[in-house]
N, CA, C and O atoms as a GROMACS GRO file, in nm:
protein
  524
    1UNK      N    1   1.379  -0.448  -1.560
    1UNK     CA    2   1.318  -0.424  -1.431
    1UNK      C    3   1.352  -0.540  -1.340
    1UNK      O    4   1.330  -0.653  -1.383
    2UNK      N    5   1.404  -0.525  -1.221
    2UNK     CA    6   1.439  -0.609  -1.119
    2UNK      C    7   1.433  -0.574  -0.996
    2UNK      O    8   1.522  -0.512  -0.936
    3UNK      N    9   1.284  -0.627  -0.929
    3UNK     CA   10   1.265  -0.571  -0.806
    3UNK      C   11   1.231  -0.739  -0.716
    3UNK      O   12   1.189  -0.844  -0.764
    4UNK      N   13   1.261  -0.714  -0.601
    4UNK     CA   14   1.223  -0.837  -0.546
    4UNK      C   15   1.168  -0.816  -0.408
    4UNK      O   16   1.177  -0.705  -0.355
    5UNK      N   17   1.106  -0.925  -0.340
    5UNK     CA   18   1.022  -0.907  -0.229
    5UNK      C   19   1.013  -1.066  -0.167
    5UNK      O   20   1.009  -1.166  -0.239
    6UNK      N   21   1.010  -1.067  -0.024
    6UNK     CA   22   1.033  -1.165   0.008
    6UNK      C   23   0.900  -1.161   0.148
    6UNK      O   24   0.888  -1.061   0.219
    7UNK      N   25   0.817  -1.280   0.164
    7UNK     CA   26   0.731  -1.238   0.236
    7UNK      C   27   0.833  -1.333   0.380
    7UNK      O   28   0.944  -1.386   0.375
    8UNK      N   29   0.723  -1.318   0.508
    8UNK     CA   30   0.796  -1.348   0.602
    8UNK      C   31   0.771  -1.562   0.612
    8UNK      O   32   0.678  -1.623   0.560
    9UNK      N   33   0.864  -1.612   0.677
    9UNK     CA   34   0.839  -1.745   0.691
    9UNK      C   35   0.725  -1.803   0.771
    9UNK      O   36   0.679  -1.775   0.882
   10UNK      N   37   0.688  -1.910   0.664
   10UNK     CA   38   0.597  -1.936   0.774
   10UNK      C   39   0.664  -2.121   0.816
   10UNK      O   40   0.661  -2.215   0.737
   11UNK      N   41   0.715  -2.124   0.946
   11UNK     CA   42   0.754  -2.273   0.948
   11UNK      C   43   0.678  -2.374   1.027
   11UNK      O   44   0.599  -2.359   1.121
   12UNK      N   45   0.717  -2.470   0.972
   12UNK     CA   46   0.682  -2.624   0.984
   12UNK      C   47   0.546  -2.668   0.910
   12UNK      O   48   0.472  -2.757   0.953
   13UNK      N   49   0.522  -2.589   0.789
   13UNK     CA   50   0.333  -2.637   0.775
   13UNK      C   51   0.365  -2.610   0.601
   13UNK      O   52   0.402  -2.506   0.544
   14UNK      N   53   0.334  -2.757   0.541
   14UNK     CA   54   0.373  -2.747   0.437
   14UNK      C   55   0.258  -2.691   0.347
   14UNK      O   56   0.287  -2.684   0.228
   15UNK      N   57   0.115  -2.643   0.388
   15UNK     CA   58   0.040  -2.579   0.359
   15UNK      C   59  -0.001  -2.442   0.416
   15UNK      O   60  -0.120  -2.425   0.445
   16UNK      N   61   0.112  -2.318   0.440
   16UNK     CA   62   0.141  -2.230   0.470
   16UNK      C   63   0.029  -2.122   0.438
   16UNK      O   64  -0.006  -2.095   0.323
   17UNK      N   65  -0.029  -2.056   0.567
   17UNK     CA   66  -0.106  -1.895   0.529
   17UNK      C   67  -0.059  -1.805   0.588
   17UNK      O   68  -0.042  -1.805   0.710
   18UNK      N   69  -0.042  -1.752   0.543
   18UNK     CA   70   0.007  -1.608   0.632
   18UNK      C   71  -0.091  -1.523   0.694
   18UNK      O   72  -0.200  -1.547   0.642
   19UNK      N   73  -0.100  -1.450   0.767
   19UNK     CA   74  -0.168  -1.392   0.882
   19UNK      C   75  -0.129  -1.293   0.824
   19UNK      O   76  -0.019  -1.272   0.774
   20UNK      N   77  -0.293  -1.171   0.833
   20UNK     CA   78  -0.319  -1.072   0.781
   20UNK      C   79  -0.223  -0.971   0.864
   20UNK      O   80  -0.247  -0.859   0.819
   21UNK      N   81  -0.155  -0.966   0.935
   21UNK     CA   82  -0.065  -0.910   1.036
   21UNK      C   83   0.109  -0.904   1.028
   21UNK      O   84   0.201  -0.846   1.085
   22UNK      N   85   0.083  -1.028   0.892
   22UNK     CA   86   0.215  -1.099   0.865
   22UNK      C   87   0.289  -1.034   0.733
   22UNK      O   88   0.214  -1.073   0.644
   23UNK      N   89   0.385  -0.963   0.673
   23UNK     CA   90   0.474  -0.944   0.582
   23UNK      C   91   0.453  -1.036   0.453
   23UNK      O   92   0.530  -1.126   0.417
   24UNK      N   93   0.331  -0.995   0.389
   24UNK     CA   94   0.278  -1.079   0.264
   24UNK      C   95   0.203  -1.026   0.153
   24UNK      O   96   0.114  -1.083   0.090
   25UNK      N   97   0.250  -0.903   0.137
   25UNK     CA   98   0.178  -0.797   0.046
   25UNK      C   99   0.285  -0.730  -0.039
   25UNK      O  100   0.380  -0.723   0.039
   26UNK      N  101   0.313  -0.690  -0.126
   26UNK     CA  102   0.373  -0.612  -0.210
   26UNK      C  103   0.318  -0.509  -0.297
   26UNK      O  104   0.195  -0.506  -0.308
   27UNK      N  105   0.403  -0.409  -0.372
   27UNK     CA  106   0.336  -0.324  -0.458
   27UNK      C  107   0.487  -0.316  -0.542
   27UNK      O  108   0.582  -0.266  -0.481
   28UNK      N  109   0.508  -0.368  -0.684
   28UNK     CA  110   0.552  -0.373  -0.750
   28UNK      C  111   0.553  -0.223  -0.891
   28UNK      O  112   0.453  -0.218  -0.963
   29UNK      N  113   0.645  -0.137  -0.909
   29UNK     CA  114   0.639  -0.077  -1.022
   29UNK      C  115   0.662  -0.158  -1.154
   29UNK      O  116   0.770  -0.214  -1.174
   30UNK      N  117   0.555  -0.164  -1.249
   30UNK     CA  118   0.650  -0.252  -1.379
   30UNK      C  119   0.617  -0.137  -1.482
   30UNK      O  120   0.510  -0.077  -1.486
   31UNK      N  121   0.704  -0.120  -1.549
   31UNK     CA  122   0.743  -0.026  -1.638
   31UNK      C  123   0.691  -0.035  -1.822
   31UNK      O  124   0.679   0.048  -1.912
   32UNK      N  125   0.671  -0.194  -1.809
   32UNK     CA  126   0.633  -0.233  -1.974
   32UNK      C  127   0.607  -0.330  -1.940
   32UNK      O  128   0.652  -0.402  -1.851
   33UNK      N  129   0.480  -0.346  -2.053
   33UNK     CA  130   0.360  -0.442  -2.051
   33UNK      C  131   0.364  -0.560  -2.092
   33UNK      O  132   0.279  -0.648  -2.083
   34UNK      N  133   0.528  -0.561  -2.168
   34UNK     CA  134   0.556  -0.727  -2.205
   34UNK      C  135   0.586  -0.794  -2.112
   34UNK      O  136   0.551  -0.912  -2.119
   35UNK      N  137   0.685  -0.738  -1.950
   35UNK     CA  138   0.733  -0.791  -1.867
   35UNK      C  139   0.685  -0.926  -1.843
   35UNK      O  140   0.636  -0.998  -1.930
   36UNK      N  141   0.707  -0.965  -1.682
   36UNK     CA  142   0.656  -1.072  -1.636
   36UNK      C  143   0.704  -1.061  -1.501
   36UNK      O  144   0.807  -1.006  -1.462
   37UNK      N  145   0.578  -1.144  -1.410
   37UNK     CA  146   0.623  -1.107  -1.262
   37UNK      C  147   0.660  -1.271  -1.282
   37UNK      O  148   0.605  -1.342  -1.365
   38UNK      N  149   0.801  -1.331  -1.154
   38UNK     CA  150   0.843  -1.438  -1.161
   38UNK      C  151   0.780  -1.483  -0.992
   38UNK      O  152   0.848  -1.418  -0.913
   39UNK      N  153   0.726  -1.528  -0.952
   39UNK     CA  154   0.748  -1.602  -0.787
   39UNK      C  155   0.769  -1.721  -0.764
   39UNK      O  156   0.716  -1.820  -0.814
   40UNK      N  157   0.846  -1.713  -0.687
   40UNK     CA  158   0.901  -1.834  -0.648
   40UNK      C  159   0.869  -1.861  -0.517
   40UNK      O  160   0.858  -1.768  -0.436
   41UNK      N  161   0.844  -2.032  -0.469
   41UNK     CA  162   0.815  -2.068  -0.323
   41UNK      C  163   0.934  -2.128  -0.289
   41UNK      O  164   1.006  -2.175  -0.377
   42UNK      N  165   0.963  -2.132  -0.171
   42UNK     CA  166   1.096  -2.180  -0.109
   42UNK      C  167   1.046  -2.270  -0.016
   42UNK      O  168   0.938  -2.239   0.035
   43UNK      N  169   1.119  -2.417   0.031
   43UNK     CA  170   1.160  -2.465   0.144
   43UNK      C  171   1.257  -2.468   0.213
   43UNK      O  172   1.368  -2.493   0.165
   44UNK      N  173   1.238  -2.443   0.349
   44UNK     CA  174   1.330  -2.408   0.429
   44UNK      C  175   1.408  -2.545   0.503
   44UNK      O  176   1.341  -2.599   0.591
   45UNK      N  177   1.504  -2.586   0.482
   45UNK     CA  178   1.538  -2.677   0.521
   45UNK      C  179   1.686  -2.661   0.644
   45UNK      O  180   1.796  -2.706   0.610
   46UNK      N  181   1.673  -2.613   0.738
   46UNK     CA  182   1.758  -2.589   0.846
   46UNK      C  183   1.896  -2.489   0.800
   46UNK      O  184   1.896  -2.376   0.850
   47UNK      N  185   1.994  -2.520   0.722
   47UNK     CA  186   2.088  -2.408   0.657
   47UNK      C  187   2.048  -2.409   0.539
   47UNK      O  188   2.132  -2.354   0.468
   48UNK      N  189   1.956  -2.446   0.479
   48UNK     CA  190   1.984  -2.464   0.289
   48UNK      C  191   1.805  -2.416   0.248
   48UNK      O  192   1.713  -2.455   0.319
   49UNK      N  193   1.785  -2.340   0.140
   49UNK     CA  194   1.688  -2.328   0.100
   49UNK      C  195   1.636  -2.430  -0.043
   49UNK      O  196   1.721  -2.466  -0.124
   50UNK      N  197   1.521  -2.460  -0.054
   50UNK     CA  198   1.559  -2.550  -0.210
   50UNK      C  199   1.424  -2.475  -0.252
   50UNK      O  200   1.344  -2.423  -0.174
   51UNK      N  201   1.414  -2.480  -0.377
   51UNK     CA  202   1.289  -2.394  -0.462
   51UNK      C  203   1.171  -2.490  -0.446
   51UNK      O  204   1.199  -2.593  -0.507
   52UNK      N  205   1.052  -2.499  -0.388
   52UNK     CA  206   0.957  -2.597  -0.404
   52UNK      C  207   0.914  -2.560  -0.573
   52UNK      O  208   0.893  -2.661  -0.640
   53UNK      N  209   0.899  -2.443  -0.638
   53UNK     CA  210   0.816  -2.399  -0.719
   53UNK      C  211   0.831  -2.268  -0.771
   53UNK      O  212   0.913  -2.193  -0.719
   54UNK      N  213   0.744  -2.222  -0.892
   54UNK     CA  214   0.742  -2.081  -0.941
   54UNK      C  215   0.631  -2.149  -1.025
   54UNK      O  216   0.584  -2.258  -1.056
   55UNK      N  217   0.611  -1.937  -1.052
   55UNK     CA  218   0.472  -1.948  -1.123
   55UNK      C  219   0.505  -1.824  -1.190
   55UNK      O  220   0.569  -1.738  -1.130
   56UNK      N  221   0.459  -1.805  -1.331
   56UNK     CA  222   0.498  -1.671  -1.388
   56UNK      C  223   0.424  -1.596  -1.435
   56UNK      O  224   0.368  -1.656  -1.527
   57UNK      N  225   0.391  -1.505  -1.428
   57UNK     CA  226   0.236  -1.410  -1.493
   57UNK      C  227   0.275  -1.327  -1.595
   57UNK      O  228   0.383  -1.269  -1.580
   58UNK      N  229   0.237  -1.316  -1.656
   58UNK     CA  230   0.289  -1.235  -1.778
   58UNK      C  231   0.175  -1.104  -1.788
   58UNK      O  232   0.060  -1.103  -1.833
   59UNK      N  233   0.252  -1.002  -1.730
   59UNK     CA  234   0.185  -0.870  -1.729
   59UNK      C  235   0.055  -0.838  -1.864
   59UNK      O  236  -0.060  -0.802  -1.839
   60UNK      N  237   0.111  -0.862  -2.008
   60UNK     CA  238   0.040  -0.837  -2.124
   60UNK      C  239  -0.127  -0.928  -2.107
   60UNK      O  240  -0.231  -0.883  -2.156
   61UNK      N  241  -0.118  -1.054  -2.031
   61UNK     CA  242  -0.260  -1.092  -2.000
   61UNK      C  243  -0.307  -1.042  -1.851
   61UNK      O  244  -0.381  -1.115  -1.785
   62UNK      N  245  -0.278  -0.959  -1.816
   62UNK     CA  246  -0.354  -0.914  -1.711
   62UNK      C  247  -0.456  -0.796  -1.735
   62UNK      O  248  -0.393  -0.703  -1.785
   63UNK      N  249  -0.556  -0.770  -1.723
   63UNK     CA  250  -0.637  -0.676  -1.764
   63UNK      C  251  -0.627  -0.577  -1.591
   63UNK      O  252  -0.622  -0.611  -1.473
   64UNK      N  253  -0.630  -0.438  -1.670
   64UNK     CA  254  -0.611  -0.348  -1.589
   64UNK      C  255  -0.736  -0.350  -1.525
   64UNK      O  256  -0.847  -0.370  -1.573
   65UNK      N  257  -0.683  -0.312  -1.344
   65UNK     CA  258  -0.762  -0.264  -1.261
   65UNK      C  259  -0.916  -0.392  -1.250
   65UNK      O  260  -1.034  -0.370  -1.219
   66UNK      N  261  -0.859  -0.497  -1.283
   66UNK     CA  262  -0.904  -0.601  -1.279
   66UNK      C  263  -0.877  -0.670  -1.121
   66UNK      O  264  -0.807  -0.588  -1.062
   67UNK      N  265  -0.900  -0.764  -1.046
   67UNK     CA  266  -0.876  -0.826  -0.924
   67UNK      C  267  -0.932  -0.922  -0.936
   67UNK      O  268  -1.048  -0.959  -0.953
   68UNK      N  269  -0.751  -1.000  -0.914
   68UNK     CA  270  -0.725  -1.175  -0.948
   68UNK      C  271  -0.726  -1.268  -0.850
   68UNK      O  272  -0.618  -1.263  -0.791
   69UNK      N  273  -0.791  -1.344  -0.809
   69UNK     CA  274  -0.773  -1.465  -0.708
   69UNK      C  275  -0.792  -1.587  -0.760
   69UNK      O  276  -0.903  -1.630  -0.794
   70UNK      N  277  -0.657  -1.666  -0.772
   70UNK     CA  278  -0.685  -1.774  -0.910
   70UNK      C  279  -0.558  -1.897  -0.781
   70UNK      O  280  -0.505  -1.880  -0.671
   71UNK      N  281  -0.562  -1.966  -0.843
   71UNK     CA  282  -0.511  -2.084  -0.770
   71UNK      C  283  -0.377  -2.119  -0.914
   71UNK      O  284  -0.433  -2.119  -1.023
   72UNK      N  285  -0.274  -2.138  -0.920
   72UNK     CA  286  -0.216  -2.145  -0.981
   72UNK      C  287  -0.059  -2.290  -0.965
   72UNK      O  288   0.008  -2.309  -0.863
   73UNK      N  289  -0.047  -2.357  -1.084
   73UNK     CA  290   0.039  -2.480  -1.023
   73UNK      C  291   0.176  -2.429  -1.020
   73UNK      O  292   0.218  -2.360  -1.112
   74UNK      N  293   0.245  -2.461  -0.920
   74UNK     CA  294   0.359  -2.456  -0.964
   74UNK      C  295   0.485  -2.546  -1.008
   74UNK      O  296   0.518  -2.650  -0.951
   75UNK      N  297   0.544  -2.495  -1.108
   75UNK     CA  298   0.658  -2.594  -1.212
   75UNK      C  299   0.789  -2.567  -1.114
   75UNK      O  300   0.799  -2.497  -1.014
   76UNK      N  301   0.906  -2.668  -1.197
   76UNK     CA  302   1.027  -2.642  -1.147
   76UNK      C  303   1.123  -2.549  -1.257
   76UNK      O  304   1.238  -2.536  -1.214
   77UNK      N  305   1.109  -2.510  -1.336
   77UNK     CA  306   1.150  -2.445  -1.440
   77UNK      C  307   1.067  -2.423  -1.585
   77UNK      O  308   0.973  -2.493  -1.624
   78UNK      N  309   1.138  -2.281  -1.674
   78UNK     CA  310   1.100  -2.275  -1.768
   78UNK      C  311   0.945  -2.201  -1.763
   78UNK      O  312   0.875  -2.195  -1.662
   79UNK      N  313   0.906  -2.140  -1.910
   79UNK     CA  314   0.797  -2.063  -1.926
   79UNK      C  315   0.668  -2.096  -1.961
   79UNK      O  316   0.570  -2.030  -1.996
   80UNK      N  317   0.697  -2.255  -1.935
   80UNK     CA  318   0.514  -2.305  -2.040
   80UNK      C  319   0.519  -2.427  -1.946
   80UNK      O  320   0.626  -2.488  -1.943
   81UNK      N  321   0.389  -2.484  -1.849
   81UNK     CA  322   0.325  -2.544  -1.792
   81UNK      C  323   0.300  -2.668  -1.892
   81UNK      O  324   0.231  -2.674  -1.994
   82UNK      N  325   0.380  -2.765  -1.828
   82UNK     CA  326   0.324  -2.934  -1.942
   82UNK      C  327   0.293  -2.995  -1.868
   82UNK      O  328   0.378  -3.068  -1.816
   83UNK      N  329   0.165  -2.999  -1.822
   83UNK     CA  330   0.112  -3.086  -1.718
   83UNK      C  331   0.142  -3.246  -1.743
   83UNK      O  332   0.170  -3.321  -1.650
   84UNK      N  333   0.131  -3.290  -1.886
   84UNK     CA  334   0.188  -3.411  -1.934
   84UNK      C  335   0.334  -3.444  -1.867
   84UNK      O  336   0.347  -3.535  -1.785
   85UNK      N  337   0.427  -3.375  -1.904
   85UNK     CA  338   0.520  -3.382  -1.857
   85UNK      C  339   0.636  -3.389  -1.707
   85UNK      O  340   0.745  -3.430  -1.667
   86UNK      N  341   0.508  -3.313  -1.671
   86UNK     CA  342   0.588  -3.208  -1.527
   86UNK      C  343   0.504  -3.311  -1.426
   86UNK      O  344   0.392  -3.359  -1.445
   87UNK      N  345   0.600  -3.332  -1.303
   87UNK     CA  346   0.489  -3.365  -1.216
   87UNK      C  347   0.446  -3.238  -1.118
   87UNK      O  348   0.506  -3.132  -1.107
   88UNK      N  349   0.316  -3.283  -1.045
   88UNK     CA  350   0.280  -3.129  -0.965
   88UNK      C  351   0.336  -3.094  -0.852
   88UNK      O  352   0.300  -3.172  -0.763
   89UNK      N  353   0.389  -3.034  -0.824
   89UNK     CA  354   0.493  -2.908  -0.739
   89UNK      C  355   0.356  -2.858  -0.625
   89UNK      O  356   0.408  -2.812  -0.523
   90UNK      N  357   0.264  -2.855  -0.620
   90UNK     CA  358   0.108  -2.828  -0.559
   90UNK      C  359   0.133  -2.703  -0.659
   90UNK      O  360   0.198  -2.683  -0.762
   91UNK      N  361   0.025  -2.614  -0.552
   91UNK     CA  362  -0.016  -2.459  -0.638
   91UNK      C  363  -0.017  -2.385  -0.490
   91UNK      O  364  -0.026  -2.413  -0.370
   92UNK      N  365   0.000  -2.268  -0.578
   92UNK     CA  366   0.018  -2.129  -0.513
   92UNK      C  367  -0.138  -2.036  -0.552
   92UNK      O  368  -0.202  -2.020  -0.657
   93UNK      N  369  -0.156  -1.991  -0.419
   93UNK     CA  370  -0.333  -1.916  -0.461
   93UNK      C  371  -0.223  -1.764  -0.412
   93UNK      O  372  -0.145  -1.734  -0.322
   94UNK      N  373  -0.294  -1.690  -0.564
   94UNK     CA  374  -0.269  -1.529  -0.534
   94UNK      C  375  -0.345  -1.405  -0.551
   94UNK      O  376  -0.416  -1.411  -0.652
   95UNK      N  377  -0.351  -1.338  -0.512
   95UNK     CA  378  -0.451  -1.268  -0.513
   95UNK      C  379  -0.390  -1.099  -0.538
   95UNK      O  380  -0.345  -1.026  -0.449
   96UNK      N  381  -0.402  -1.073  -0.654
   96UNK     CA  382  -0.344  -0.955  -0.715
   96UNK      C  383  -0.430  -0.853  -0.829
   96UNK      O  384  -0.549  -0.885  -0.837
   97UNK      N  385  -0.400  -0.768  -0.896
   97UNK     CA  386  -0.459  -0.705  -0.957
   97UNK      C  387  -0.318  -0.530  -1.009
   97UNK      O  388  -0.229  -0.465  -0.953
   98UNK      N  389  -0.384  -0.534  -1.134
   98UNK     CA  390  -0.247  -0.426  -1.210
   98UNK      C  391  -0.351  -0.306  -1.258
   98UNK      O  392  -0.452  -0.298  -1.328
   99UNK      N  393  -0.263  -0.211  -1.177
   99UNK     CA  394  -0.302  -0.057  -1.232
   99UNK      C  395  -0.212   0.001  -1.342
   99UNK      O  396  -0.099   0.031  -1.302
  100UNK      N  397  -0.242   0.028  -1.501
  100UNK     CA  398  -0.134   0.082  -1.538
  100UNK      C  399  -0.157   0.239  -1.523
  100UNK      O  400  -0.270   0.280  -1.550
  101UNK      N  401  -0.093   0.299  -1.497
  101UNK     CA  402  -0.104   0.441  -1.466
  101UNK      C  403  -0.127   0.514  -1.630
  101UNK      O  404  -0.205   0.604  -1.660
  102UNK      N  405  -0.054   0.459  -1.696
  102UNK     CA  406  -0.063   0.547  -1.804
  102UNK      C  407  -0.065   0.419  -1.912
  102UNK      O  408   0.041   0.394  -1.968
  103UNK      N  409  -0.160   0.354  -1.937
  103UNK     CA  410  -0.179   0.277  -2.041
  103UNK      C  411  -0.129   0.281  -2.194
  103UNK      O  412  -0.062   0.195  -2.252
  104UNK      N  413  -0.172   0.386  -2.236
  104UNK     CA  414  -0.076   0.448  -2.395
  104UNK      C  415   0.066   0.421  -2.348
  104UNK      O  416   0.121   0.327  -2.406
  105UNK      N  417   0.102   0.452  -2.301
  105UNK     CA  418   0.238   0.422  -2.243
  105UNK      C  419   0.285   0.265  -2.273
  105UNK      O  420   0.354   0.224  -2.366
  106UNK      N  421   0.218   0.183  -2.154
  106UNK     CA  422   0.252   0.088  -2.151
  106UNK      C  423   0.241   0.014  -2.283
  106UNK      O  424   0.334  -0.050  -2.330
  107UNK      N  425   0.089   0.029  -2.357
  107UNK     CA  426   0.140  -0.037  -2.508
  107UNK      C  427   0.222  -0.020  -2.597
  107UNK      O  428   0.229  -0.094  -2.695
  108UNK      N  429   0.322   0.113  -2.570
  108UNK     CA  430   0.390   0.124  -2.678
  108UNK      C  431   0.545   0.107  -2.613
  108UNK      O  432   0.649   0.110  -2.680
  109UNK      N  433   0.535   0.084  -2.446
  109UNK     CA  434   0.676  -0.012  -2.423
  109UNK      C  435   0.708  -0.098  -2.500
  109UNK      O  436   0.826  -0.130  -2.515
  110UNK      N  437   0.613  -0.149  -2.563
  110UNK     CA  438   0.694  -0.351  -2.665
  110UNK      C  439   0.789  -0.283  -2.709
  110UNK      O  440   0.792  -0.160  -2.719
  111UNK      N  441   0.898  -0.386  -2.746
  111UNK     CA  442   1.006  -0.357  -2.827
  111UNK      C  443   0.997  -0.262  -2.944
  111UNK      O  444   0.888  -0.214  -2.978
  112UNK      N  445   1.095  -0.237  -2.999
  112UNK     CA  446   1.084  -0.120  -3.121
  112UNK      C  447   1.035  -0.258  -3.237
  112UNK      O  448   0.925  -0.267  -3.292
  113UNK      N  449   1.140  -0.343  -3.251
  113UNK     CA  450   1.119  -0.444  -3.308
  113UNK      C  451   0.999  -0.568  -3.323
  113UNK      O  452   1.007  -0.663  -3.401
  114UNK      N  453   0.934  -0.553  -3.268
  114UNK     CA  454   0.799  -0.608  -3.241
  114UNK      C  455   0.692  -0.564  -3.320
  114UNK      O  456   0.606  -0.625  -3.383
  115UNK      N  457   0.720  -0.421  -3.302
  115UNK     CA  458   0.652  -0.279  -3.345
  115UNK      C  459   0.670  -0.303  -3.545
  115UNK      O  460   0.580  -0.305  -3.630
  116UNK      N  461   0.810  -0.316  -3.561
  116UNK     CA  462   0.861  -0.331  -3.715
  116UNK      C  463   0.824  -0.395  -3.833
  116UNK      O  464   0.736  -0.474  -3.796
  117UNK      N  465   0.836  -0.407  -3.939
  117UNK     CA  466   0.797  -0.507  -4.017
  117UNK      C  467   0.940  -0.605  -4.035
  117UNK      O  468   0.930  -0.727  -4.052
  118UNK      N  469   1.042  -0.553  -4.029
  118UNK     CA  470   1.146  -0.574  -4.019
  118UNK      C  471   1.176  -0.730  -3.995
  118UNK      O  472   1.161  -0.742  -3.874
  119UNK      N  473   1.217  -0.877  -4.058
  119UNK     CA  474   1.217  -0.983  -4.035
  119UNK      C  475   1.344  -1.045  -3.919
  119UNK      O  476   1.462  -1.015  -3.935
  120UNK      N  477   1.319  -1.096  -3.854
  120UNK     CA  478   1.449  -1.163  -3.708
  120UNK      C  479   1.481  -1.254  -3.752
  120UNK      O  480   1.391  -1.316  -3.808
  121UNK      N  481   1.586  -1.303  -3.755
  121UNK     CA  482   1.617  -1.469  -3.774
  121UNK      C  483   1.782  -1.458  -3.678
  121UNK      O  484   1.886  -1.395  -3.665
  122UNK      N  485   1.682  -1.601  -3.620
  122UNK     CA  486   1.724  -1.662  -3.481
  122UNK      C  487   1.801  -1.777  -3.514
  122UNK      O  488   1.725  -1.872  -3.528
  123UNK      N  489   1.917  -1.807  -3.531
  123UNK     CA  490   2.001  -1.906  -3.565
  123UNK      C  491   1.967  -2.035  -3.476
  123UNK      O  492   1.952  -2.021  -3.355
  124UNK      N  493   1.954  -2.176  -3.545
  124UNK     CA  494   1.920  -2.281  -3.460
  124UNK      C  495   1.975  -2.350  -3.566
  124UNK      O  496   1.986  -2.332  -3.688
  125UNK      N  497   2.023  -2.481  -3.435
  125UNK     CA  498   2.066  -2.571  -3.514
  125UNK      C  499   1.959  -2.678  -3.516
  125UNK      O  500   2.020  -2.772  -3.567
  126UNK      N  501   1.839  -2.720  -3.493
  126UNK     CA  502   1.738  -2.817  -3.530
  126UNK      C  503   1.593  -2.752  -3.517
  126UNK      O  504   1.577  -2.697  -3.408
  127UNK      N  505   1.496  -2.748  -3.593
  127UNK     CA  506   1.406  -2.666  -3.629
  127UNK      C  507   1.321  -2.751  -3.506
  127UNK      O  508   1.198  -2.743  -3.515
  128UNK      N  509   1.372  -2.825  -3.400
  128UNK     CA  510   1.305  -2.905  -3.353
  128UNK      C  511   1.284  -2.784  -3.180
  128UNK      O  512   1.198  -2.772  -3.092
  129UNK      N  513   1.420  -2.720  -3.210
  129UNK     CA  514   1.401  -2.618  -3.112
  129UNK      C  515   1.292  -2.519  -3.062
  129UNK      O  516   1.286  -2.456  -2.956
  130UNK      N  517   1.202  -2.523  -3.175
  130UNK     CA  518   1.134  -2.379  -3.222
  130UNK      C  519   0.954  -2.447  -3.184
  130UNK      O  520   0.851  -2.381  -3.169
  131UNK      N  521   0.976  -2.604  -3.176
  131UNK     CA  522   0.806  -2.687  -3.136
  131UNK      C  523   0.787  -2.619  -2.960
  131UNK      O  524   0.688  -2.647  -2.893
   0.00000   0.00000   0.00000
């Protein structure tokens, strides 16, 4: 699944809101419940854009027909938040909520293999990969 959406700019205010009037809403189809929505914040820097941030939600913890308004940090890469590590990027506040239309459905999108008893092995060269 690859859909994308881009809201409208807001310039010169590095603590940006958009106006209820303003191009800042979406409605996303996601198809399976393992997915993940990706967003990314941009700065606009005269010809060049640079990524301030992303934040990633992972569809499988969202509870249906639920409505989310959470404040969230954003990283410069990668799928797991190390606050130790990372310095803070600020945060992104969003405010969303997931209908699955047909739920049975969506739980039995996971992989076939997930589903299996069937064992994976993932070739690595240092078991240090896998912490």
């Amino acid at each position: 699944e690859e859909f994308s959406y881009q809201t409208d700019s807001v310039p010169f205010d590095i603590n940006p809101m958009w106006l209820s009037r303003g191009k800042r809403a979406a409605i996303f189809p996601i198809y399976h419940i393992h997915g993940r929505v990706y967003i990314g914040v941009w700065h606009h820097y005269g010809t060049r854009d640079d990524l301030a941030g992303r934040v990633v939600i992972e569809i499988s913890e969202v509870k249906p027909s639920t409505k989310y308004d959470v404040a969230l940090p954003l990283r410069s890469a990668g799928d797991e938040y190390e606050r130790a590590k990372e310095k803070s990027k600020g945060v992104i506040r969003l405010r969303f909520e997931a209908h699955f239309f047909d739920e049975r459905k969506a739980v039995l999108s996971y992989p076939q293999y997930i589903l299996s008893k069937e064992k994976i092995i993932v070739p690595s060269v240092d078991d240090k990969d896998f912490v």
